[in-house]
C-alpha positions in Angstrom: 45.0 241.0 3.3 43.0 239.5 0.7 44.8 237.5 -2.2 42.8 237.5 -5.5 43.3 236.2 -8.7 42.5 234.0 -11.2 42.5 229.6 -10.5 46.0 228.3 -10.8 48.2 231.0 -10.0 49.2 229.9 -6.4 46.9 231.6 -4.0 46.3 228.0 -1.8 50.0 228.1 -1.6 50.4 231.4 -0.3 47.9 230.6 2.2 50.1 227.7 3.6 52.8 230.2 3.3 51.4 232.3 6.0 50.1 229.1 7.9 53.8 228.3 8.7 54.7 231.8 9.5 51.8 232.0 12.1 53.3 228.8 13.5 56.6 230.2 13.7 55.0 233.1 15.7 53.4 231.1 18.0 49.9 232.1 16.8 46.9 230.1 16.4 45.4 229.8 13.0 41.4 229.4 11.5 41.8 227.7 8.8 38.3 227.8 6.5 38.0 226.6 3.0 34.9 228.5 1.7 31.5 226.9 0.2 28.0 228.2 -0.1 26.6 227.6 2.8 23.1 229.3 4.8 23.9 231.1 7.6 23.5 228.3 10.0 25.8 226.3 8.1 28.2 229.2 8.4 28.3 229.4 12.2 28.4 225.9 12.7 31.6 226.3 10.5 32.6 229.3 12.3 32.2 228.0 15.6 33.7 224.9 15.1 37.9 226.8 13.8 37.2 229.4 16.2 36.8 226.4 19.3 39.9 224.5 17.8 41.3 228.5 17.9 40.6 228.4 21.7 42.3 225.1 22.5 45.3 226.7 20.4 45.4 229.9 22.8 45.7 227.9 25.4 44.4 224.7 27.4 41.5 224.9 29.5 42.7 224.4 32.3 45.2 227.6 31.7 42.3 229.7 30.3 42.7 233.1 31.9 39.1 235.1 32.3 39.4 236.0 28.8 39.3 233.3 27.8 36.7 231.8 29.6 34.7 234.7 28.5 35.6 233.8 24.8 34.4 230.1 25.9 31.1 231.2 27.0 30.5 233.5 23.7 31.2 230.5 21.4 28.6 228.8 23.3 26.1 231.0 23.0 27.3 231.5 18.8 26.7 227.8 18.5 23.6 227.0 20.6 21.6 228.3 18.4 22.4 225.9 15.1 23.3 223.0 17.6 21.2 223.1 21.2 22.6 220.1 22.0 26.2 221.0 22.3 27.5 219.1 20.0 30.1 221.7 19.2 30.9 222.9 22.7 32.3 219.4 23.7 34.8 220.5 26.8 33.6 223.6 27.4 33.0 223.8 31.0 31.5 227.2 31.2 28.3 228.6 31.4 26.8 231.2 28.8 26.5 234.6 29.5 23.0 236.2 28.9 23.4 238.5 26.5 26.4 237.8 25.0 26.7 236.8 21.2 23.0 235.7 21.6 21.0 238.7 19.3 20.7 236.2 16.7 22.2 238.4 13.9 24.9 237.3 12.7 26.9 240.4 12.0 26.4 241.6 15.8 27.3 238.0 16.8 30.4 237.8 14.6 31.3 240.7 15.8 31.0 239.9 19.6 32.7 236.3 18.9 36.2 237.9 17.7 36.4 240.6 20.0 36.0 237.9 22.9 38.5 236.0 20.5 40.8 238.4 20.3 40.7 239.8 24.2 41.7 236.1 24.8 44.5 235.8 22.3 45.9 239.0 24.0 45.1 238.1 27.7 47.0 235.3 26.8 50.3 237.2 24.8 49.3 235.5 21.4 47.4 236.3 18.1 44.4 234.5 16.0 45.0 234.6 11.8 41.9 233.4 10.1 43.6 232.1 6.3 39.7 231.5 4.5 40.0 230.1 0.8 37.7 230.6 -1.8 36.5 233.6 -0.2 34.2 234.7 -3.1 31.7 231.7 -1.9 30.7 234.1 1.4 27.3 235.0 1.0 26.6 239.0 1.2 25.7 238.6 4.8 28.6 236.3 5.6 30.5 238.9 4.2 29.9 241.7 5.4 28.9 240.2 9.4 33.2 239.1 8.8 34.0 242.3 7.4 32.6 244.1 10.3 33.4 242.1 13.0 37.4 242.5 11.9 37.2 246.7 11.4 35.8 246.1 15.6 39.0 244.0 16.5 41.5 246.6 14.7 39.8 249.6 16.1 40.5 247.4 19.6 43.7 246.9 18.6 43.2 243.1 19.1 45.5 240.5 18.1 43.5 239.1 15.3 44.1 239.1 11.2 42.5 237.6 7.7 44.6 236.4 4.9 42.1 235.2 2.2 42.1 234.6 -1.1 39.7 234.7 -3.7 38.8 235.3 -7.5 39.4 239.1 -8.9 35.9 240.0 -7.9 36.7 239.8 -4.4 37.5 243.6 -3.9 34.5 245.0 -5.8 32.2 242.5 -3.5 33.8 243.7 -0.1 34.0 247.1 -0.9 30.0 246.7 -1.6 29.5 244.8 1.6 31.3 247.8 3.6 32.9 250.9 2.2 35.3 250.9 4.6 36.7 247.5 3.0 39.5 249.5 0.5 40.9 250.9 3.8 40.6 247.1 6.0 42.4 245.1 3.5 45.2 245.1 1.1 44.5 243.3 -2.4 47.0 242.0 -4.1 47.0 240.0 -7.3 48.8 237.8 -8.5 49.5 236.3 -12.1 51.5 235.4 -14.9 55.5 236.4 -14.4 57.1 239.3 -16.4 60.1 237.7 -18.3 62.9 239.0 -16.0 60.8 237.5 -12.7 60.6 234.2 -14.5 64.7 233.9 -15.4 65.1 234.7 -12.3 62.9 231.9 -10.9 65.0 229.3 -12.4 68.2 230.7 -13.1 68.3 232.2 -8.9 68.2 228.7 -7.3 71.3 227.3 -9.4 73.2 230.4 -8.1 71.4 230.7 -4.3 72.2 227.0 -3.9 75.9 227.3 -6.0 74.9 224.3 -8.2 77.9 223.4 -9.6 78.2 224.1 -14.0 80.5 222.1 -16.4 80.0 224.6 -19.0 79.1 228.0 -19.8 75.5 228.3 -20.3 73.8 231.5 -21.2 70.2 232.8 -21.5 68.4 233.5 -24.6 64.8 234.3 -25.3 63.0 232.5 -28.2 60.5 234.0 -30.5 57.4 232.8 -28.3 59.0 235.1 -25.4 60.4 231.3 -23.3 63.9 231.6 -21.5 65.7 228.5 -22.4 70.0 228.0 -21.8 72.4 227.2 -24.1 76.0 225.7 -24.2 77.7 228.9 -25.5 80.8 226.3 -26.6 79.4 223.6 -28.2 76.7 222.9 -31.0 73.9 221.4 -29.6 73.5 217.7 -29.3 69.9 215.8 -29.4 70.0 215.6 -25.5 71.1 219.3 -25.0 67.8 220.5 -27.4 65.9 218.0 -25.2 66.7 220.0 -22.0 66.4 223.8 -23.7 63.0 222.6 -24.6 62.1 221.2 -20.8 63.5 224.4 -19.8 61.4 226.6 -21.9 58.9 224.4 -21.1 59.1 225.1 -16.8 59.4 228.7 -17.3 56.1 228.8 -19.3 54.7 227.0 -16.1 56.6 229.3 -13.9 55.1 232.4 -15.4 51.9 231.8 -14.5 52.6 232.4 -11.0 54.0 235.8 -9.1 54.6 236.7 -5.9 51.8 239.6 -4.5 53.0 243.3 -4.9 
């Protein structure tokens, strides 16, 4: 799933929404906030979530063979934008020739995830990769991540991509692959309909059976703002105070939706 839509409207939230629900289901989670970066930049990234990813599967020193496998692809994915090790610290395995060691990065991508994804489901579990800002992927990025994810679902691994991004997002992906439209769901979200954004405010008071001292109804002004009333008294100096903070949170509620 990839959430687009315009700056403000939530999209960061609904990426921690899905953060906690991976938690609940026991799955480890990539978390990657987007920048331009060169491709070296971009596995060093990569390679850094997906070995926090690994240690999330499981401990080392529980690792099944998938996961040792998964181990020794990393290394080779990150070996060649940091020799050293520097970001293989604690993994004791060595690296398998020919694995995730082409040096393009959409056939190394591609090899990571599966070896991700073979050890998320050696291991009964599941990898969500929640990227923000996801417009910032170069082409290549793109379409290297693209492809490596339509290879885990046509293995039927255990792996996922919420992302979010501006409204170009689906045009870009569905010119990186043209299989993209099929991959991924789009939503968008934006400003609430009028009916969505009474219900935002007026649902919690019932939901949570706030208790009322006086009959208050809804009415809609000329600029299209919900604001309640006392349908018994005339309005005192403090009541208009409130109707116009009221009016005033549902204009900022309405610029938010939830994804259809």
């Amino acid at each position: 799933m990839v959430i687009t839509g315009l700056r403000g409207v939530g999209k960061t939230v609904l990426l921690n929404e899905f953060r906690g629900c991976a938690s609940v289901a026991d799955w480890a989670v990539v978390e990657m906030e987007i920048s331009k970066h060169d491709d070296a930049a971009f596995r060093r990234v990569l390679g850094r979530e997906v070995r926090k990813a690994l240690f999330e599967i499981s401990p080392s020193t529980r690792w099944k063979d998938k996961a040792r496998r998964a181990a020794s692809a990393l290394k080779a994915f990150t070996v060649q934008v940091s020799p050293e090790g520097g970001l293989t610290g604690g993994l004791d395995v060595d690296q398998l020739e020919g694995l995730v060691d082409s040096g393009m990065l959409d056939a190394d991508v591609t090899d990571l995830l599966v070896a991700l994804g073979e050890a998320a489901a050696d291991h009964e579990t599941g990898v969500v990769f929640l990227m923000d800002e996801i417009q910032f992927l170069s082409t290549t990025q793109l379409e290297a991540f693209i492809a490596a994810l339509h290879r885990t679902v046509q293995r039927s691994l255990p792996i996922t991509l919420v992302a979010a991004g501006l409204p170009q997002i689906p045009e870009l992906a569905g010119e990186a692959k043209s299989y993209s439209e099929r991959l991924f769901k789009f939503p968008s979200i934006g400003q609430l309909s009028d009916v969505d954004a009474e219900r935002a405010l007026a649902g919690p008071v019932v939901t949570q059976r706030i208790p009322r001292k006086r009959s208050l109804r809804w009415k809609t002004s000329s600029m299209g703002a919900f604001s309640a009333f006392d349908s018994t008294e005339r309005p005192t100096s403090s009541a208009r105070t409130s109707e116009l903070w009221l009016s005033s949170a549902v204009n900022r509620s309405k610029r938010v939706r939830s994804p259809g």
